[in-house]
N, CA, C and O atoms as a GROMACS GRO file, in nm:
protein
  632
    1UNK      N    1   1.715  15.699  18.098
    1UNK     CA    2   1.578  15.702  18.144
    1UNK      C    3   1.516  15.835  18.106
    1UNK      O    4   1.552  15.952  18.115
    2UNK      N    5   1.420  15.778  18.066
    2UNK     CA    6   1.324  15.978  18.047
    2UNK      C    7   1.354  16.013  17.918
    2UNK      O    8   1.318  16.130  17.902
    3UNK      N    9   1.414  15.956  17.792
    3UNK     CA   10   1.454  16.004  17.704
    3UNK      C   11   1.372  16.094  17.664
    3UNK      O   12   1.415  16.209  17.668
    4UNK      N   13   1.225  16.073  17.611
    4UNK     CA   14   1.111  16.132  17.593
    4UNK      C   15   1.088  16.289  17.650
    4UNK      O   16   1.060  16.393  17.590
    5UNK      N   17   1.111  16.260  17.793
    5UNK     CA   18   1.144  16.432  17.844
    5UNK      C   19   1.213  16.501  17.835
    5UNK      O   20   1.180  16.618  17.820
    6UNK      N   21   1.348  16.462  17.841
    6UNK     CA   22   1.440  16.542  17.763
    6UNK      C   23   1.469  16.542  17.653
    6UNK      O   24   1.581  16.587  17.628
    7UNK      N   25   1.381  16.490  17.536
    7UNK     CA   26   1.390  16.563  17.387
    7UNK      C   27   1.290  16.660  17.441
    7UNK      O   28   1.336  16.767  17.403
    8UNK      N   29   1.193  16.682  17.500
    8UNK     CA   30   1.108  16.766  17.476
    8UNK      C   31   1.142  16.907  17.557
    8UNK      O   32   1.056  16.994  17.565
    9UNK      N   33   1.251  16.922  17.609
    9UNK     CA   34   1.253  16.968  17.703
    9UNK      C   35   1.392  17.048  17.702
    9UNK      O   36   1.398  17.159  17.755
   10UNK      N   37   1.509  16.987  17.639
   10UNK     CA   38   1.625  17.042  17.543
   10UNK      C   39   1.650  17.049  17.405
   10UNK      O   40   1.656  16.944  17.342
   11UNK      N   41   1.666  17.165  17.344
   11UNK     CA   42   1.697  17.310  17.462
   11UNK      C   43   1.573  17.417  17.462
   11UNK      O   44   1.584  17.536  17.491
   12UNK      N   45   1.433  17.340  17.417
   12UNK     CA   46   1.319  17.470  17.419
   12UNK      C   47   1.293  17.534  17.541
   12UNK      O   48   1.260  17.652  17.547
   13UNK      N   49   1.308  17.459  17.640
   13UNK     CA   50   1.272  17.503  17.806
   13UNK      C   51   1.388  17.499  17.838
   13UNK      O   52   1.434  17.612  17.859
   14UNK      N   53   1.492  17.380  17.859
   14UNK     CA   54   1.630  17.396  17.922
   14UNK      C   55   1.731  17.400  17.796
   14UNK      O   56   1.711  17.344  17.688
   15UNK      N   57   1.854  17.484  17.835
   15UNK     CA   58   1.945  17.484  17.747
   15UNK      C   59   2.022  17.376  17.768
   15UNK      O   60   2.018  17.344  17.886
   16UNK      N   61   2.076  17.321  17.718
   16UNK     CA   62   2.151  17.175  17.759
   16UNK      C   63   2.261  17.250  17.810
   16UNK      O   64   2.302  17.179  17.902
   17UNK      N   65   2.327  17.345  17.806
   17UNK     CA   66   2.491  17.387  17.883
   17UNK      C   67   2.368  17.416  18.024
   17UNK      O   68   2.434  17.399  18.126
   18UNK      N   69   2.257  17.444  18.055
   18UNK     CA   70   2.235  17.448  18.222
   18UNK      C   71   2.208  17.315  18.217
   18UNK      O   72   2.296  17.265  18.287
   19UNK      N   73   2.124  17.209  18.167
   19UNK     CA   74   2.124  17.054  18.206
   19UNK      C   75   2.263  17.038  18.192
   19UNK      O   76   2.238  17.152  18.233
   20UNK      N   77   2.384  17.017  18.177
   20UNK     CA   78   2.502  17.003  18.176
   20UNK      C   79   2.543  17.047  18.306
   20UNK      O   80   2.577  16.974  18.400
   21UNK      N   81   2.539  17.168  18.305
   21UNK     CA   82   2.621  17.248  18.440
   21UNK      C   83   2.547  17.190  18.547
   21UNK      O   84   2.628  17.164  18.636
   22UNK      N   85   2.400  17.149  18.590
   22UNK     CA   86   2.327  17.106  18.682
   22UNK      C   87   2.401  16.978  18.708
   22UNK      O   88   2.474  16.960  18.805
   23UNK      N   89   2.378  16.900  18.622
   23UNK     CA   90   2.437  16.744  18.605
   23UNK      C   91   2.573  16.756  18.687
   23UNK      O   92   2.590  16.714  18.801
   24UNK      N   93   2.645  16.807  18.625
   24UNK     CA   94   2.754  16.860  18.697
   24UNK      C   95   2.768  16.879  18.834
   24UNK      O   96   2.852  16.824  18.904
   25UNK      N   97   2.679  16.961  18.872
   25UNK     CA   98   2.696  16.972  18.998
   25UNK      C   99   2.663  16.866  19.095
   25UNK      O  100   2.735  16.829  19.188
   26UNK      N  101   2.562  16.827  19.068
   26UNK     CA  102   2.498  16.674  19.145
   26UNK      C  103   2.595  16.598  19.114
   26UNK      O  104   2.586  16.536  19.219
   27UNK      N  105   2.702  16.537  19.050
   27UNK     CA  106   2.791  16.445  19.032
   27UNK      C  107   2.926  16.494  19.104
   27UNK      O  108   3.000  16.402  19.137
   28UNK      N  109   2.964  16.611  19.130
   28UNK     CA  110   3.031  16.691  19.203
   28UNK      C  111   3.017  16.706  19.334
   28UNK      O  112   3.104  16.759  19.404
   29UNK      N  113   2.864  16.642  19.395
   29UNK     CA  114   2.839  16.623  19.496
   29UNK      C  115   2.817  16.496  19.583
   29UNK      O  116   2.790  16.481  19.702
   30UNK      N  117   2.841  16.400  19.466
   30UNK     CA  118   2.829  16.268  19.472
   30UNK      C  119   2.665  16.219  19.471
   30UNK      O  120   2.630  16.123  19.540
   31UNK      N  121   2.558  16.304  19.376
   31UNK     CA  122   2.421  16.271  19.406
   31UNK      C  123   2.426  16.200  19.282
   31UNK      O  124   2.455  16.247  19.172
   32UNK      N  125   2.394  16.085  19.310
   32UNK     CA  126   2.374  16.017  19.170
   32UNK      C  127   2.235  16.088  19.066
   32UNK      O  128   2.132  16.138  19.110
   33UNK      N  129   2.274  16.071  18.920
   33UNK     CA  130   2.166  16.142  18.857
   33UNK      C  131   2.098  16.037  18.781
   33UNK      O  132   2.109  16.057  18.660
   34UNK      N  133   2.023  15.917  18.815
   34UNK     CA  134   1.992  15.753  18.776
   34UNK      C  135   1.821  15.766  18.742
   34UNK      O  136   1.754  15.691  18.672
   35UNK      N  137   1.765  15.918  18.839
   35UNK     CA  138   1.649  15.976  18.844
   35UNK      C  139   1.616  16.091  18.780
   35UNK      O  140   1.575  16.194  18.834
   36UNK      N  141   1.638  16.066  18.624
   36UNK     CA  142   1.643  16.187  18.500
   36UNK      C  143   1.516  16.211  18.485
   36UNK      O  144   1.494  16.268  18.378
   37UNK      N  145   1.408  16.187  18.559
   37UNK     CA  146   1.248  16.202  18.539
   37UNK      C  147   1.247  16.327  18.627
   37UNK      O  148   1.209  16.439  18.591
   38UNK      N  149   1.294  16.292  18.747
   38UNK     CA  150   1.226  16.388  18.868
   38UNK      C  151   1.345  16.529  18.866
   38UNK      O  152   1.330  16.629  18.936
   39UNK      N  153   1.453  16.509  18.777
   39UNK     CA  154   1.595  16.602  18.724
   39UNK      C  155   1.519  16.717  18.630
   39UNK      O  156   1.507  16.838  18.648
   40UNK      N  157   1.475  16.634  18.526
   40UNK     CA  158   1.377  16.712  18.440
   40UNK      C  159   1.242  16.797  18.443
   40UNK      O  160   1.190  16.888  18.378
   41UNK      N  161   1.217  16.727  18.542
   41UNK     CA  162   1.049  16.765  18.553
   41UNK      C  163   1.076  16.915  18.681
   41UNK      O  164   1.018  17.023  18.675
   42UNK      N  165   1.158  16.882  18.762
   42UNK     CA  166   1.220  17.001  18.854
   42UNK      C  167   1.279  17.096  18.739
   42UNK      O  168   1.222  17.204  18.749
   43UNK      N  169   1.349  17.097  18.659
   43UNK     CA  170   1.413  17.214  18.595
   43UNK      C  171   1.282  17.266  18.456
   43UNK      O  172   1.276  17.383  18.419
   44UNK      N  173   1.230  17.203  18.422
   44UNK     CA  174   1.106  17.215  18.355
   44UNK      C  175   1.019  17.344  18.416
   44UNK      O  176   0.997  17.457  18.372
   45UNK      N  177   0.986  17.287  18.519
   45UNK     CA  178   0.890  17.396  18.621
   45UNK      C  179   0.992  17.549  18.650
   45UNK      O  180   0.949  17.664  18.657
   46UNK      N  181   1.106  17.512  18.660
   46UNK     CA  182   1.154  17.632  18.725
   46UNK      C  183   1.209  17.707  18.626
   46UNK      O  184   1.194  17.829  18.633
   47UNK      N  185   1.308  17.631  18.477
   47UNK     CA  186   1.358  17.724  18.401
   47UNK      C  187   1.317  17.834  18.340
   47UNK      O  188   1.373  17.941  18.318
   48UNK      N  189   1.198  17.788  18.312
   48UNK     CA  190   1.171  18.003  18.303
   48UNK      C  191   1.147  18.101  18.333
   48UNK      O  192   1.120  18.209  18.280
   49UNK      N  193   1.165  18.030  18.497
   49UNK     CA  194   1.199  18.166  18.611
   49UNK      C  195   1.361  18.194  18.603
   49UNK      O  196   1.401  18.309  18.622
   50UNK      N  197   1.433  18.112  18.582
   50UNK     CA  198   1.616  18.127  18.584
   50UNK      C  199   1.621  18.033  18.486
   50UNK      O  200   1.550  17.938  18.453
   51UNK      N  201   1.728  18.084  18.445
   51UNK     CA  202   1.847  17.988  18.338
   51UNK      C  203   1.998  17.951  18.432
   51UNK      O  204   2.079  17.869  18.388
   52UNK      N  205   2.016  18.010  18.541
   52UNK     CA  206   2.103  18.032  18.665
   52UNK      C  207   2.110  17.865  18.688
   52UNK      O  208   2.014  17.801  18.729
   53UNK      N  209   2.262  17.796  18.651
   53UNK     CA  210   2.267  17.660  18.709
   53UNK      C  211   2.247  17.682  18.890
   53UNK      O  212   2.165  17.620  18.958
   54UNK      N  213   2.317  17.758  18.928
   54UNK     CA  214   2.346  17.804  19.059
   54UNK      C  215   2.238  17.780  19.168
   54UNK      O  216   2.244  17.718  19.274
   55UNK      N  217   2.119  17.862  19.097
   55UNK     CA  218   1.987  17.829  19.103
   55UNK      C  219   1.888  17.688  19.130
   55UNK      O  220   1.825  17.640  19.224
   56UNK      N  221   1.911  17.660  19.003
   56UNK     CA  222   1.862  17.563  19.003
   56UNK      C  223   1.912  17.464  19.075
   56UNK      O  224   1.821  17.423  19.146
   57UNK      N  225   1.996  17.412  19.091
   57UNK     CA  226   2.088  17.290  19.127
   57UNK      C  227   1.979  17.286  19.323
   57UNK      O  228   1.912  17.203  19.384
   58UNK      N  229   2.011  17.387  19.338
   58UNK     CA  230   1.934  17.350  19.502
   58UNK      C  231   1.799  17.278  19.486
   58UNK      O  232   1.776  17.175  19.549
   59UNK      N  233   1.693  17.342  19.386
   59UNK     CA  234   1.610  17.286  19.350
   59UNK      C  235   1.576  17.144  19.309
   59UNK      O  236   1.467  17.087  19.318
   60UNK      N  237   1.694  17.097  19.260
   60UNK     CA  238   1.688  16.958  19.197
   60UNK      C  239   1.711  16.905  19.314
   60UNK      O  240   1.634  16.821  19.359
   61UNK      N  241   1.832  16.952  19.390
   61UNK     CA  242   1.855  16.835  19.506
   61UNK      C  243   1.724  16.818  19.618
   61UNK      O  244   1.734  16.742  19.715
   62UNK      N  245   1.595  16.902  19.588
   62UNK     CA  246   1.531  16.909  19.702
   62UNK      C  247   1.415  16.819  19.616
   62UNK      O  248   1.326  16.752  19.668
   63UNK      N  249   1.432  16.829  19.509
   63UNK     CA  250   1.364  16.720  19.437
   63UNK      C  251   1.378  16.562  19.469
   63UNK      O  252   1.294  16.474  19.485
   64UNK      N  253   1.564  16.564  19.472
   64UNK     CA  254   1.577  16.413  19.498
   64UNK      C  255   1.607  16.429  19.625
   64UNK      O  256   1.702  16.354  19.647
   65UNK      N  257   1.576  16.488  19.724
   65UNK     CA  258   1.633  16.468  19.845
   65UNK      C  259   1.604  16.337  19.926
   65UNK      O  260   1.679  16.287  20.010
   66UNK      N  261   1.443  16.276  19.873
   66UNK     CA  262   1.440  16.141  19.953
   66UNK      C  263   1.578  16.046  19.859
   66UNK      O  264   1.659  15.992  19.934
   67UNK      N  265   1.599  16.030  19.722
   67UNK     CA  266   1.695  15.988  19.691
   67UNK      C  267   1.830  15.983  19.747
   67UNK      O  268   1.894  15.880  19.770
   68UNK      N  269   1.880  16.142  19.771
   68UNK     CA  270   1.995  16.153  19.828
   68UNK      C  271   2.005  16.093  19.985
   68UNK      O  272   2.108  16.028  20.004
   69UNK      N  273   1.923  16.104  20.092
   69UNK     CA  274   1.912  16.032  20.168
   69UNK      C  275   1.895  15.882  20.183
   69UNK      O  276   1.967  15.818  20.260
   70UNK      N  277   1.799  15.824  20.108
   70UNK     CA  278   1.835  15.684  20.084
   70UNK      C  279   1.975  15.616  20.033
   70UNK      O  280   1.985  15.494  20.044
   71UNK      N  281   2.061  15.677  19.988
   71UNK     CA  282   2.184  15.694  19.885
   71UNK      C  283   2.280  15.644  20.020
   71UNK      O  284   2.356  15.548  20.033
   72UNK      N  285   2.228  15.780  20.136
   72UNK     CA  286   2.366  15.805  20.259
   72UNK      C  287   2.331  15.683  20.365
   72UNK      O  288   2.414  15.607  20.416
   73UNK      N  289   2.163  15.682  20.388
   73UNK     CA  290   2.150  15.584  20.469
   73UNK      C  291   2.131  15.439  20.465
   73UNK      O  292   2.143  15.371  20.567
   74UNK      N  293   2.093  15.374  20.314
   74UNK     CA  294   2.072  15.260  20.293
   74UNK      C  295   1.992  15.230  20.336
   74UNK      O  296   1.891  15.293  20.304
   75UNK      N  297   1.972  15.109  20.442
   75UNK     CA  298   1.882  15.008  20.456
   75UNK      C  299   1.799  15.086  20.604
   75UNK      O  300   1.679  15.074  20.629
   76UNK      N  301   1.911  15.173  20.697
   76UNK     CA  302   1.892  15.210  20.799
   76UNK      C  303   1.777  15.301  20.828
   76UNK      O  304   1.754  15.400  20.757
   77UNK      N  305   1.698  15.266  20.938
   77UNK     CA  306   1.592  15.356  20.971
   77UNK      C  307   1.590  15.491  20.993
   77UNK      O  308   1.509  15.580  20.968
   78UNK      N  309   1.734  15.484  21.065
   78UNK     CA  310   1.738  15.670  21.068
   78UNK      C  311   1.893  15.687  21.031
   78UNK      O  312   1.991  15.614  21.020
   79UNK      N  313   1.864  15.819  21.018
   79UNK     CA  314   2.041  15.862  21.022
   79UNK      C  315   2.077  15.971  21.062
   79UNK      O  316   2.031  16.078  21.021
   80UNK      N  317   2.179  15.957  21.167
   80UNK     CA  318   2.244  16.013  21.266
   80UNK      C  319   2.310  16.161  21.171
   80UNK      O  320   2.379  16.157  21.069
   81UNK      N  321   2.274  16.253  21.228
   81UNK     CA  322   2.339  16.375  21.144
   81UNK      C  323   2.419  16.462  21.267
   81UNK      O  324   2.384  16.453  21.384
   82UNK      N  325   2.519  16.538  21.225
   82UNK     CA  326   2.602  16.652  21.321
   82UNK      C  327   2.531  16.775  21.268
   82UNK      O  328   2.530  16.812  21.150
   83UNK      N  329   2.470  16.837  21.379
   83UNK     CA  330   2.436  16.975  21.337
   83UNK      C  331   2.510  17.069  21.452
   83UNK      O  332   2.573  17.027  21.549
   84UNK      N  333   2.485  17.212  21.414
   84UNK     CA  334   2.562  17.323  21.456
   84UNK      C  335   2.432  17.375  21.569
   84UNK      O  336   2.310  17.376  21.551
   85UNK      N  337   2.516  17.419  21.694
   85UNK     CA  338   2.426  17.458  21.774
   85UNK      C  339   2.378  17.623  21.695
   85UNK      O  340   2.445  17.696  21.622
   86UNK      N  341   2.269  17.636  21.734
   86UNK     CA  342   2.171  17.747  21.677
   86UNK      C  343   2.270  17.894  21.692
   86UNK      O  344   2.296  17.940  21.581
   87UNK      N  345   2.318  17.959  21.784
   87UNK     CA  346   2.396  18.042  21.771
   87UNK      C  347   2.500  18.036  21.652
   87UNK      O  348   2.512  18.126  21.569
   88UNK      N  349   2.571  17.922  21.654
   88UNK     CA  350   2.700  17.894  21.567
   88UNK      C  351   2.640  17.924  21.388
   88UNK      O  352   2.702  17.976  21.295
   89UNK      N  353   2.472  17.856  21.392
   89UNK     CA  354   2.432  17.860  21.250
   89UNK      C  355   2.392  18.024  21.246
   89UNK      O  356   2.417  18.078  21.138
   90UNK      N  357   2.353  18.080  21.316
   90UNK     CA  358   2.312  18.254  21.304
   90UNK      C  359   2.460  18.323  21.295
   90UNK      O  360   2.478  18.419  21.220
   91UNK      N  361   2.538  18.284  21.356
   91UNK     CA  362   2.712  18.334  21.289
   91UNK      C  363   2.732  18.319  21.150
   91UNK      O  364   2.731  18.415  21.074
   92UNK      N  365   2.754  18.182  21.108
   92UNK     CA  366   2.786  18.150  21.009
   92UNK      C  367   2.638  18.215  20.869
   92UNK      O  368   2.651  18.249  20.751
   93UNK      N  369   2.569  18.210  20.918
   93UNK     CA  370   2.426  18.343  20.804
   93UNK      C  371   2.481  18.420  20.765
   93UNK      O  372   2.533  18.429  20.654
   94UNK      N  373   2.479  18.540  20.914
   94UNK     CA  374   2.598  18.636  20.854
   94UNK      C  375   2.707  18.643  20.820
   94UNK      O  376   2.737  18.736  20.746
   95UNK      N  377   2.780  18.574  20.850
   95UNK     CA  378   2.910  18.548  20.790
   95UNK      C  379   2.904  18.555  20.623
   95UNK      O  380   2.984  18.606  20.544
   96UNK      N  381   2.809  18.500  20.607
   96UNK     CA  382   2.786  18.459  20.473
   96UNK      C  383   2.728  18.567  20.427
   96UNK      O  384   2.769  18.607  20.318
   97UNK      N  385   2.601  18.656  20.506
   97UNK     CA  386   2.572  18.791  20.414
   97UNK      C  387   2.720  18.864  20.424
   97UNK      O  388   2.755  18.893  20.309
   98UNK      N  389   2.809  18.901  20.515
   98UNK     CA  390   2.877  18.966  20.575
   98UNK      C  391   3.001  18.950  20.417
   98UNK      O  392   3.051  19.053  20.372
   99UNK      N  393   3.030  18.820  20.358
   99UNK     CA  394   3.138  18.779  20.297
   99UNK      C  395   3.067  18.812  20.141
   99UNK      O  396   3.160  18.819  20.060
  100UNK      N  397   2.938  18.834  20.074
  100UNK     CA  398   2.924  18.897  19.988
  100UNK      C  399   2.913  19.054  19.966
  100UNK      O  400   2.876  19.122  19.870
  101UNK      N  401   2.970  19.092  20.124
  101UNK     CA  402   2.991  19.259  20.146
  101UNK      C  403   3.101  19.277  20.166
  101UNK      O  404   3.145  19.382  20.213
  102UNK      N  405   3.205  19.128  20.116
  102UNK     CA  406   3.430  19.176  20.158
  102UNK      C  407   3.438  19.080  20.268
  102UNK      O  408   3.499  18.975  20.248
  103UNK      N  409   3.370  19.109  20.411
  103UNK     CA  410   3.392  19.066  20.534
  103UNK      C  411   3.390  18.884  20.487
  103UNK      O  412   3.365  18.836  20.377
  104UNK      N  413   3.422  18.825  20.595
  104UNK     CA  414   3.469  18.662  20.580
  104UNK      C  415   3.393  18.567  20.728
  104UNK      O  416   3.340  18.609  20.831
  105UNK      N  417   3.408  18.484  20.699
  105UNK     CA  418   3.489  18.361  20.853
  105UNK      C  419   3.608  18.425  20.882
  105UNK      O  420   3.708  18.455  20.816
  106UNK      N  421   3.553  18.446  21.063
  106UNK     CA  422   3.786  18.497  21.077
  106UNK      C  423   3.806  18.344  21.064
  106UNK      O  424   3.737  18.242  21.060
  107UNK      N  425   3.960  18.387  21.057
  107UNK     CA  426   4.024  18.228  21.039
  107UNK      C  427   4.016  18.164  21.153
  107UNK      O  428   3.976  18.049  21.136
  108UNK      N  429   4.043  18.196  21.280
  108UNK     CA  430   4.064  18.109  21.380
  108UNK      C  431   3.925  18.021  21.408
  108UNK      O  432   3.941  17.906  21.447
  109UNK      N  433   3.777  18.075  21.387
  109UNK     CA  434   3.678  17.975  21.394
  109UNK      C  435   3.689  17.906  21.240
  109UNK      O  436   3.733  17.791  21.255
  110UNK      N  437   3.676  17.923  21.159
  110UNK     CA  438   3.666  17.855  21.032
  110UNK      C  439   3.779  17.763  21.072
  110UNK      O  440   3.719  17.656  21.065
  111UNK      N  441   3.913  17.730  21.113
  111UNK     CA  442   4.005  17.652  21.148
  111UNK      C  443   3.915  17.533  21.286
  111UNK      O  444   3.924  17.410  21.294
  112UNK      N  445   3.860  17.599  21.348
  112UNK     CA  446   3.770  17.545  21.458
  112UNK      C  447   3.708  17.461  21.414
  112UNK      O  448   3.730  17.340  21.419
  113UNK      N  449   3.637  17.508  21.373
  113UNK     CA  450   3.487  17.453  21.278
  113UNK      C  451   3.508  17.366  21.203
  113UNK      O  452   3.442  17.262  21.215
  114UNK      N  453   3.615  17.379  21.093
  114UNK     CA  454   3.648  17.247  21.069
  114UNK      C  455   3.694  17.168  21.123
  114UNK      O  456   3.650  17.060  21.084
  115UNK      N  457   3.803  17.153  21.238
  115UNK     CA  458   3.832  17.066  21.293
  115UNK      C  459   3.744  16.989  21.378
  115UNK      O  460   3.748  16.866  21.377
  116UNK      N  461   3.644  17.071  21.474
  116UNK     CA  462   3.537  17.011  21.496
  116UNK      C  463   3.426  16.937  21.433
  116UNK      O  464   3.353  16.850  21.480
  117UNK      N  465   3.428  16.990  21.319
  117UNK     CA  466   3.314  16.900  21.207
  117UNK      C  467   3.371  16.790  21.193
  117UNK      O  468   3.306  16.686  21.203
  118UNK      N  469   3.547  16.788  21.160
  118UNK     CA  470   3.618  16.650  21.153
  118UNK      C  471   3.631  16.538  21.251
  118UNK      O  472   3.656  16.418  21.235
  119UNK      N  473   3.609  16.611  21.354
  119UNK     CA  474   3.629  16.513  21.453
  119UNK      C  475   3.483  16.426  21.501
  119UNK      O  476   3.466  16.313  21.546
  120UNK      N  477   3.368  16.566  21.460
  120UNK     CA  478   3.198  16.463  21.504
  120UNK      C  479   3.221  16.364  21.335
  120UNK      O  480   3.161  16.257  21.334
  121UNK      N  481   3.272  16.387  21.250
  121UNK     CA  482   3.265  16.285  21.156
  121UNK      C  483   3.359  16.174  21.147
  121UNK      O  484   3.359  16.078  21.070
  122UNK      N  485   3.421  16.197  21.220
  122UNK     CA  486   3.532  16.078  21.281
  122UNK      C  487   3.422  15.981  21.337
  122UNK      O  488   3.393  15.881  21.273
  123UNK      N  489   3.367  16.006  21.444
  123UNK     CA  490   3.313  15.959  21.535
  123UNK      C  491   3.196  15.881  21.440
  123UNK      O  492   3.196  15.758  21.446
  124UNK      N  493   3.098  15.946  21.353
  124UNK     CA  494   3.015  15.887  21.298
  124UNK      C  495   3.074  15.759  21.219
  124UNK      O  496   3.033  15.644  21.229
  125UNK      N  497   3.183  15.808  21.136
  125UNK     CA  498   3.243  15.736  21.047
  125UNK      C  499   3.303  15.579  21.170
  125UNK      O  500   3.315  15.468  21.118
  126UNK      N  501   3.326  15.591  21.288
  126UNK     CA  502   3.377  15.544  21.396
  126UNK      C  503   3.268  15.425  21.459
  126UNK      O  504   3.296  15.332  21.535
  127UNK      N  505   3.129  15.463  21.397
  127UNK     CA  506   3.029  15.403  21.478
  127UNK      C  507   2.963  15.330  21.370
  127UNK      O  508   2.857  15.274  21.397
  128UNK      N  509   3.024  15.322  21.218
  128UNK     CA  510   2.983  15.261  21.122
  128UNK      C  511   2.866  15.330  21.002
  128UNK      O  512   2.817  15.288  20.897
  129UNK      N  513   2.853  15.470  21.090
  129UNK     CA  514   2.765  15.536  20.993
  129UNK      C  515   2.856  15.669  20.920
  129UNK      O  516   2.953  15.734  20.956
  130UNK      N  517   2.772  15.668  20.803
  130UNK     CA  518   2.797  15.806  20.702
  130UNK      C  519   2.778  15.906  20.756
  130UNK      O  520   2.663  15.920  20.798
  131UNK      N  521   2.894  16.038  20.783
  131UNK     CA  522   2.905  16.124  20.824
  131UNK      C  523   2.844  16.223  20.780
  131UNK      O  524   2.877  16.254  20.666
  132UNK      N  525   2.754  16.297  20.836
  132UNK     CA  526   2.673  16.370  20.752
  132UNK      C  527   2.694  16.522  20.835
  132UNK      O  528   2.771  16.539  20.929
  133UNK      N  529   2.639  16.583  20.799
  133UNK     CA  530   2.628  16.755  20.846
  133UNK      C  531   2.467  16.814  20.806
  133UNK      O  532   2.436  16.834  20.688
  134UNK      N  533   2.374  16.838  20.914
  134UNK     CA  534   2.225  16.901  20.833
  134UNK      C  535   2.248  17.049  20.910
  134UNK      O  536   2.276  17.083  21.025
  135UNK      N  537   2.220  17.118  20.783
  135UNK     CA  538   2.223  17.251  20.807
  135UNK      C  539   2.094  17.364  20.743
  135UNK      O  540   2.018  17.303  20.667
  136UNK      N  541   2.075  17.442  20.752
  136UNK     CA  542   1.995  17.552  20.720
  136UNK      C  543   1.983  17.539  20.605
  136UNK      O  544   2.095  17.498  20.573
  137UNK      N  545   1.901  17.546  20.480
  137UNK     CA  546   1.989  17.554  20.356
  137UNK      C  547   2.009  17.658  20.308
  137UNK      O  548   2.038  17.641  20.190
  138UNK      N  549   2.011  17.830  20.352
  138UNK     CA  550   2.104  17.876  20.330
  138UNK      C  551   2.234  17.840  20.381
  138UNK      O  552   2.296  17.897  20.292
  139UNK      N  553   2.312  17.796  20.444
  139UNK     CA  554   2.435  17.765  20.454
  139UNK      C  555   2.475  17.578  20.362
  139UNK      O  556   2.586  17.526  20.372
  140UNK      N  557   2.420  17.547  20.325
  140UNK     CA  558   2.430  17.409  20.266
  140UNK      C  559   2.543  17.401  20.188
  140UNK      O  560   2.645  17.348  20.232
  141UNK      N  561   2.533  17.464  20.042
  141UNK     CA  562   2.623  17.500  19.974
  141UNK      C  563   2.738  17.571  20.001
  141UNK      O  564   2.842  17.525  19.952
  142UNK      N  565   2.749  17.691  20.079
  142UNK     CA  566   2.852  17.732  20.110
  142UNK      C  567   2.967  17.630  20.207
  142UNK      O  568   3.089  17.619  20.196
  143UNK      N  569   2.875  17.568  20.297
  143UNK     CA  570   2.904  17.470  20.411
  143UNK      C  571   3.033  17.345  20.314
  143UNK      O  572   3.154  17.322  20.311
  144UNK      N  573   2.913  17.299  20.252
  144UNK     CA  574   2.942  17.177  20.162
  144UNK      C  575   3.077  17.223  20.081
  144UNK      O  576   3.166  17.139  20.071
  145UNK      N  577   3.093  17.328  20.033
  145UNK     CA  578   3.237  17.374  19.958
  145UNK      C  579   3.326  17.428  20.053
  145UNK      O  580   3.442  17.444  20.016
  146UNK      N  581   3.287  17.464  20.194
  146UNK     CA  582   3.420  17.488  20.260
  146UNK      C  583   3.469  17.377  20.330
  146UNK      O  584   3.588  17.369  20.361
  147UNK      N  585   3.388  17.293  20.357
  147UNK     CA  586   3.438  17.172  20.386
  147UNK      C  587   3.462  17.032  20.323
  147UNK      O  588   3.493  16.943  20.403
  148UNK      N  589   3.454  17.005  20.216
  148UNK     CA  590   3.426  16.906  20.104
  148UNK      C  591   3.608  16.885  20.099
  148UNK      O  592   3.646  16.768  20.100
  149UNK      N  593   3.714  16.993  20.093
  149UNK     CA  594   3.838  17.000  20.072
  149UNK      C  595   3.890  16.886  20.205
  149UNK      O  596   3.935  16.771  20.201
  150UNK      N  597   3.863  16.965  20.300
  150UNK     CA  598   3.894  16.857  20.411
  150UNK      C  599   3.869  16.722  20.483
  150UNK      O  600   3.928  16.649  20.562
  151UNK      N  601   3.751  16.726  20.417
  151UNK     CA  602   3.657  16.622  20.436
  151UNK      C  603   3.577  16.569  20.348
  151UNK      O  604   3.454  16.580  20.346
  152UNK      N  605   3.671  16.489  20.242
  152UNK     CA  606   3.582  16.455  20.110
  152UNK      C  607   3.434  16.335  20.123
  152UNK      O  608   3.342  16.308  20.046
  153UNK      N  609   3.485  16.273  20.302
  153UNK     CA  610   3.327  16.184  20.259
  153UNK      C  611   3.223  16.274  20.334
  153UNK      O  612   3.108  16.234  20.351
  154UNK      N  613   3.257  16.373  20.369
  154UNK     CA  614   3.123  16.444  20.473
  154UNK      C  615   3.026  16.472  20.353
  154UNK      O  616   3.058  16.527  20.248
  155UNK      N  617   2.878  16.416  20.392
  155UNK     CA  618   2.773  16.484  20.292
  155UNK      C  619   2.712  16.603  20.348
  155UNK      O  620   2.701  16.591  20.470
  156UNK      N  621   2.670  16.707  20.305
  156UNK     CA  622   2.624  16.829  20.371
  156UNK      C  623   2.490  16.814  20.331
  156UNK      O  624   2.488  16.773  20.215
  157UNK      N  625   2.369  16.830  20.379
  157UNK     CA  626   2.256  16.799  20.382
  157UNK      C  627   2.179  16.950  20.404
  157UNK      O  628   2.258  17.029  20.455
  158UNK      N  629   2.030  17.014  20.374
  158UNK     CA  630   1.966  17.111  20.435
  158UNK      C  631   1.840  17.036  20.460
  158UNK      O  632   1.746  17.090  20.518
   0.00000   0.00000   0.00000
């Protein structure tokens, strides 16, 4: 789909190794990429502020985010998400400025935390719905890769 935009569009505006690495990542996340219009037209606008897949990739998903949600919820009117009480998400911020300065998650909550995320996704998974997690989206990505190992159907959402 879109062929048209992406000749026009690789590699004068995007380099195809970042449409590659992007692609990548959305398929790595289980976001289907079936919507190469609204893929393109998001990295179009932004690539010549960054060439950064890293970057970009948040951007696209906020592009397809009604996609990715229709994807988790189907037919259903709403969907039930596990979020982190507000203290727990102002921990885990810093944690996260704190861990590009050395500092980490101590282990004993990160051991917590996941087990608790596993168990509200038990429960979802328990009640017939897709286990989801909505978080800040600074923590999305980080969220989504520390828990994706343990919990390969949890979707992490911002």
């Amino acid at each position: 789909s879109a062929p048209k935009l992406v000749e026009d569009l690789v590699p004068r505006v995007v380099p195809l190794a970042v449409l590659v690495r992007v692609l990548q990542g959305l398929l790595s996340e289980r976001i289907p990429i079936r919507n190469m219009r609204a893929i393109m037209e998001t990295l179009a606008e932004h690539a010549p502020k960054t060439q950064d897949p890293a970057l970009l990739l948040p951007l696209v998903r906020v592009a397809l985010g009604r996609q990715i949600v229709q994807e988790i919820a189907g037919v259903c009117a709403e969907l039930p998400v596990i979020t982190f009480e507000p203290d727990l998400e102002r921990l885990l911020q810093g944690s996260l400025t704190a861990s590009s300065a050395g500092a980490g998650l101590e282990p004993g909550l990160a051991e917590r935390l996941q087990q608790r995320v596993g168990d509200a996704a038990q429960r979802q998974e328990g009640a017939g719905a897709a286990p989801v997690l909505l978080v800040p989206p600074p923590l999305r990505a980080a969220m989504a890769k520390f828990l994706r190992p343990a919990l390969p159907a949890l979707h992490v959402l911002a």
